[in-house]
C-alpha positions as CSV (number, residue, x, y, z in Angstrom):
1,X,34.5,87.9,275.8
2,X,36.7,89.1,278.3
3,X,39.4,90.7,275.6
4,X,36.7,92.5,274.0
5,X,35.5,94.4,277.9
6,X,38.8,95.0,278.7
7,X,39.4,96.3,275.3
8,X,35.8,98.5,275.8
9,X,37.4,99.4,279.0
10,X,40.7,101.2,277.5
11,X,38.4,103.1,275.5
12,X,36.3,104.1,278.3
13,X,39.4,105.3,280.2
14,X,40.6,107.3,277.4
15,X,37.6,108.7,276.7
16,X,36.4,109.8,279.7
17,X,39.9,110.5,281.7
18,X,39.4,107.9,284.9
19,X,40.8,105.1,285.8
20,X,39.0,101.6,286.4
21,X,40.0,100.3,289.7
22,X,37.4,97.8,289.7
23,X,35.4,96.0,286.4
24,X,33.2,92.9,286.7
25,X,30.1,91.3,285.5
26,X,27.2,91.5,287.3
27,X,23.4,90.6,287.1
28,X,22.1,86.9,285.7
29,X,25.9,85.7,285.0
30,X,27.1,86.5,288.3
31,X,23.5,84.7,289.5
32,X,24.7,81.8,287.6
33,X,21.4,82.2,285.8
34,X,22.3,83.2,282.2
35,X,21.4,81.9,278.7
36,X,22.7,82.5,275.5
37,X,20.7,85.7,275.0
38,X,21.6,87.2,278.5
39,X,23.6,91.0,278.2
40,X,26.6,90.8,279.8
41,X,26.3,93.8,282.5
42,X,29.3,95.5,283.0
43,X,29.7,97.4,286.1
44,X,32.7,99.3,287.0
45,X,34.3,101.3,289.8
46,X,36.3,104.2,288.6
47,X,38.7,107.4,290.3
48,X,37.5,110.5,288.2
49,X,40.5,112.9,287.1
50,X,41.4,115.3,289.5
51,X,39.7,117.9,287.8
52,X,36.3,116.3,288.4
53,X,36.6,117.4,292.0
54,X,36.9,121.2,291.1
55,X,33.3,121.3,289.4
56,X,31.2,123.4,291.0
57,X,28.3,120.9,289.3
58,X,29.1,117.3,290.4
59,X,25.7,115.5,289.2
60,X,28.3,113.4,286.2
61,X,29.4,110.8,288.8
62,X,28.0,108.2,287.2
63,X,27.5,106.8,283.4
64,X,25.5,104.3,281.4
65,X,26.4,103.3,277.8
66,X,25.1,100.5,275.4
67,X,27.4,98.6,273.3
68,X,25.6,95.6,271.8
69,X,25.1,93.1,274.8
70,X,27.2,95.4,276.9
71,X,25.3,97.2,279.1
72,X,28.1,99.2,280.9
73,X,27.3,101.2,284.2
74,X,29.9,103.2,285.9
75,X,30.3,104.7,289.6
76,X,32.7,106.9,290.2
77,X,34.1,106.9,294.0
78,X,32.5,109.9,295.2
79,X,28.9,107.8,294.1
80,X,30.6,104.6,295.7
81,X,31.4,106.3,298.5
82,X,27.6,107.3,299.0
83,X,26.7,103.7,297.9
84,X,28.8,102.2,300.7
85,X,27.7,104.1,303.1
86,X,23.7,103.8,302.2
87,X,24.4,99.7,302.3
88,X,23.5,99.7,298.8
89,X,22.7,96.0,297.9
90,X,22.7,96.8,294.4
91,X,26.3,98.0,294.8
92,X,26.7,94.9,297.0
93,X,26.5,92.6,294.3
94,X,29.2,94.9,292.1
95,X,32.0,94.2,295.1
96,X,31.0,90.5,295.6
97,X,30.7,89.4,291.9
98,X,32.9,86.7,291.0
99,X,33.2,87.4,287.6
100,X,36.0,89.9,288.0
101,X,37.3,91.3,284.6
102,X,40.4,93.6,286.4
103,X,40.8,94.7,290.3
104,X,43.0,96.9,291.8
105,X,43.6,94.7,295.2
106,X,44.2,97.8,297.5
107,X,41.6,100.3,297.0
108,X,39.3,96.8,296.5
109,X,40.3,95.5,299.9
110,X,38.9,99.1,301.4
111,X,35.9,99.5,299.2
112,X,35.0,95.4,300.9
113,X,36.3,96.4,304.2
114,X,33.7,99.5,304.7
115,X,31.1,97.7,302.7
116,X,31.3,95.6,305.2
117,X,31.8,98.3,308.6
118,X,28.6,100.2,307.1
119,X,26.5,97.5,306.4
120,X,22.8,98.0,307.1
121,X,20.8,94.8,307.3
122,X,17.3,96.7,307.3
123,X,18.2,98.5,304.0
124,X,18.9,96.0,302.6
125,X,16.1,93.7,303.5
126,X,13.7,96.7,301.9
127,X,15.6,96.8,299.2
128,X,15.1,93.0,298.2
129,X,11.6,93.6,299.5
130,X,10.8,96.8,297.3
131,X,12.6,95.0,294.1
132,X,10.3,91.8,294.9
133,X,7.1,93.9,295.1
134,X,7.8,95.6,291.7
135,X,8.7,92.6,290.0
136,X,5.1,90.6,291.0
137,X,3.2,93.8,289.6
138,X,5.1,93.1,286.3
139,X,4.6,89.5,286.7
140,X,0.8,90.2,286.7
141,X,0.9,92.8,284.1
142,X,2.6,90.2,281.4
143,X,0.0,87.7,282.7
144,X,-3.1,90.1,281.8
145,X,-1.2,90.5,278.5
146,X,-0.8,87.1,277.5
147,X,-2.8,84.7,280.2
148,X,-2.5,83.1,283.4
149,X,-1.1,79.9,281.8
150,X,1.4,81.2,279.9
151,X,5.2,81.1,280.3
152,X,7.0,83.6,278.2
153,X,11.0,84.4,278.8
154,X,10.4,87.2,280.6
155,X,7.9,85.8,282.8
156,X,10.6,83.0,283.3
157,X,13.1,86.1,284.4
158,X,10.5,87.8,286.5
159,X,9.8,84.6,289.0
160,X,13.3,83.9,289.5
161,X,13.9,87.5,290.5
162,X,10.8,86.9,292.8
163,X,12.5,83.7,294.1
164,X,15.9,85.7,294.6
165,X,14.7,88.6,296.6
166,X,12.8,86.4,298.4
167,X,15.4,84.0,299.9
168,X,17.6,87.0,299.9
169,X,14.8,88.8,302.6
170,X,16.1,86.1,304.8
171,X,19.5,86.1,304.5
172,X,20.1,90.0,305.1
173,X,21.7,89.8,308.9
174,X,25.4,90.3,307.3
175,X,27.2,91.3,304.3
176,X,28.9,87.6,303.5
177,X,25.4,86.0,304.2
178,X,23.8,86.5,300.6
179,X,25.5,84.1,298.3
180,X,24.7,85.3,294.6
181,X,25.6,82.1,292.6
182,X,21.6,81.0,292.7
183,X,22.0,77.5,293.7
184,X,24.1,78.5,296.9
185,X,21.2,80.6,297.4
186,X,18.5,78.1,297.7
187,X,20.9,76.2,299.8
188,X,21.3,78.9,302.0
189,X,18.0,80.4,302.5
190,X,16.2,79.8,306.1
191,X,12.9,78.9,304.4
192,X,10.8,75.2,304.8
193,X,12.1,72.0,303.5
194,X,9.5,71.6,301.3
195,X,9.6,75.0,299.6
196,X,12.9,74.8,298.8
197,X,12.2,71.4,297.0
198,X,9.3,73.8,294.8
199,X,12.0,75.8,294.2
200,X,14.5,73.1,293.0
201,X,12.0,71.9,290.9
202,X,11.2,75.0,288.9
203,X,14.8,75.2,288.3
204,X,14.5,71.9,286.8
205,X,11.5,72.7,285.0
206,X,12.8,76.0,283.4
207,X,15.7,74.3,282.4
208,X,13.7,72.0,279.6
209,X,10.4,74.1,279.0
210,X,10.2,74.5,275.1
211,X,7.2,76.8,275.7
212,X,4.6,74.0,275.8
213,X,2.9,71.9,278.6
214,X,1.4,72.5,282.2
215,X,3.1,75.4,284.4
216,X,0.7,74.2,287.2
217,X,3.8,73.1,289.2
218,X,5.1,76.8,288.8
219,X,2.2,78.1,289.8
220,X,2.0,76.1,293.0
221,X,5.5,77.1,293.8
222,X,5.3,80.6,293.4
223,X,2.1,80.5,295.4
224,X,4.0,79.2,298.3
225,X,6.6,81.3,297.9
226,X,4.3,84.3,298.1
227,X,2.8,83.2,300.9
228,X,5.7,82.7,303.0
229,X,7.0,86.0,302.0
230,X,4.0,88.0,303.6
231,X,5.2,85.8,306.5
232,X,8.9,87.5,307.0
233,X,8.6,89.9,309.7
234,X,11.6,92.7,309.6
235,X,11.5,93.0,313.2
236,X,13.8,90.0,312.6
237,X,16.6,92.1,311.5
238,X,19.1,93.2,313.2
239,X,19.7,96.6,313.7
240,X,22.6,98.8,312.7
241,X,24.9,101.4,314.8
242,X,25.8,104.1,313.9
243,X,29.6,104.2,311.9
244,X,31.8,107.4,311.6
245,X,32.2,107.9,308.6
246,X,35.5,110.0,308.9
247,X,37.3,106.6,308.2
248,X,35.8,106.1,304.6
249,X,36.4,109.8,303.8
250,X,40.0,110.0,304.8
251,X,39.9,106.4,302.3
252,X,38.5,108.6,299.3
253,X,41.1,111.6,299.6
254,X,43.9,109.5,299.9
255,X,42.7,107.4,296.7
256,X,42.2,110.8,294.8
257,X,45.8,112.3,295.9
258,X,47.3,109.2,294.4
259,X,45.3,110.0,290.9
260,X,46.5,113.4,291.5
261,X,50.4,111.7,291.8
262,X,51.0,113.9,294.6
């Protein structure tokens, strides 16, 4: 697997004119909650050419592709940048995956470093919390579709998103706080006793269901878990200063004069 992305990732290079300065795989691998049908999501950090930042139009600073199970997504450093400095959790993951195809260890150490200086625990609390609300209307529209006591795969994938943005929600005071292997997670999470032991045992149970028998015991879980998410008050959170941001753009420029080779 990994000879064919970094093989995909020469021909990305070429193609486009950048250069990768940071590939890894993110989403349900990184999670430590794949299967054998999972994509492998590709997510890269790339410097454009030079010529990118003579463009009058600058909208292209990102990409999406679809190669079989690749499911590539590119940010370029002038969306990084902006990603950084909006505490993007999504990004977040990108930078903290362990499953790290190539790094460059210099501009990485930087991109961590202001990760880390702009870091915005009430974004990124509403971010888990908006992802979370989405994924329980989709939740309820597959159960309207195929019953309340069903348990398809994606119904599977759409609780344990529930269950990760949930024990995320309380984790959000620092960047280094959110583990994303899952079980580190649970393990982690500043939630009851008791709930985490639901939550150990819909692990368990997900790991053997053959799409027969009682899903009561899910049902009870996520039902507590619901109800102690209404519970998490964001006036928990702490708040953010405000960061100069002169630091992070004096980072970019000198990362695009050394594309440049000047």
């Amino acid at each position: 697997m990994v000879e064919r992305i970094r093989s995909k990732i020469v021909e990305i290079e070429r193609k486009k004119n950048i250069r990768v300065i940071n590939s890894c795989v993110s989403g349900s691998r990184s999670f430590n909650l794949h299967n054998e049908n999972s994509d492998i999501d590709l997510r890269l950090i790339y410097v454009d050419h030079p010529d990118w930042y003579f463009k009058l139009n600058k909208d292209n600073d990102c990409f999406e592709e679809r190669d079989g199970d690749l499911d590539i997504v590119g940010f370029n450093m002038h969306k990084s940048i902006k990603s950084i400095i909006d505490s993007n959790a999504a990004f977040h993951e990108w930078v903290k995956s362990p499953l790290v195809i190539e790094r460059s260890i210099t501009p990485m150490a930087g991109i961590e470093h202001f990760c880390k200086k702009f870091y915005n625990p009430l974004r990124v609390y509403h971010y888990y919390d908006k992802v979370g609300k989405t994924t329980i209307r989709e939740l309820q529209g597959e159960r309207a579709k195929y019953g309340e006591d069903s348990l398809t795969p994606e119904m599977i994938k759409l609780i344990t998103l529930y269950v990760r943005c949930t024990l995320s929600k309380t984790l959000c005071n620092s960047f280094s706080s959110i583990p994303l292997n899952f079980s580190a997670l649970v393990h982690d999470a500043k939630v009851p006793v008791s709930l985490k032991g639901l939550i150990c045992g819909y692990m368990d149970f997900i790991d053997t269901y053959n799409g027969t028998g009682s899903i009561e015991d899910v049902n009870v879980m996520l039902g507590s878990l619901m109800m102690f998410n209404t519970g998490i008050d964001e006036r928990n959170i702490q708040a953010s200063e405000f960061v100069d941001p002169s630091e992070i753009f004096k980072f970019h420029r000198d990362l695009v004069i050394r594309r440049c080779g000047v």
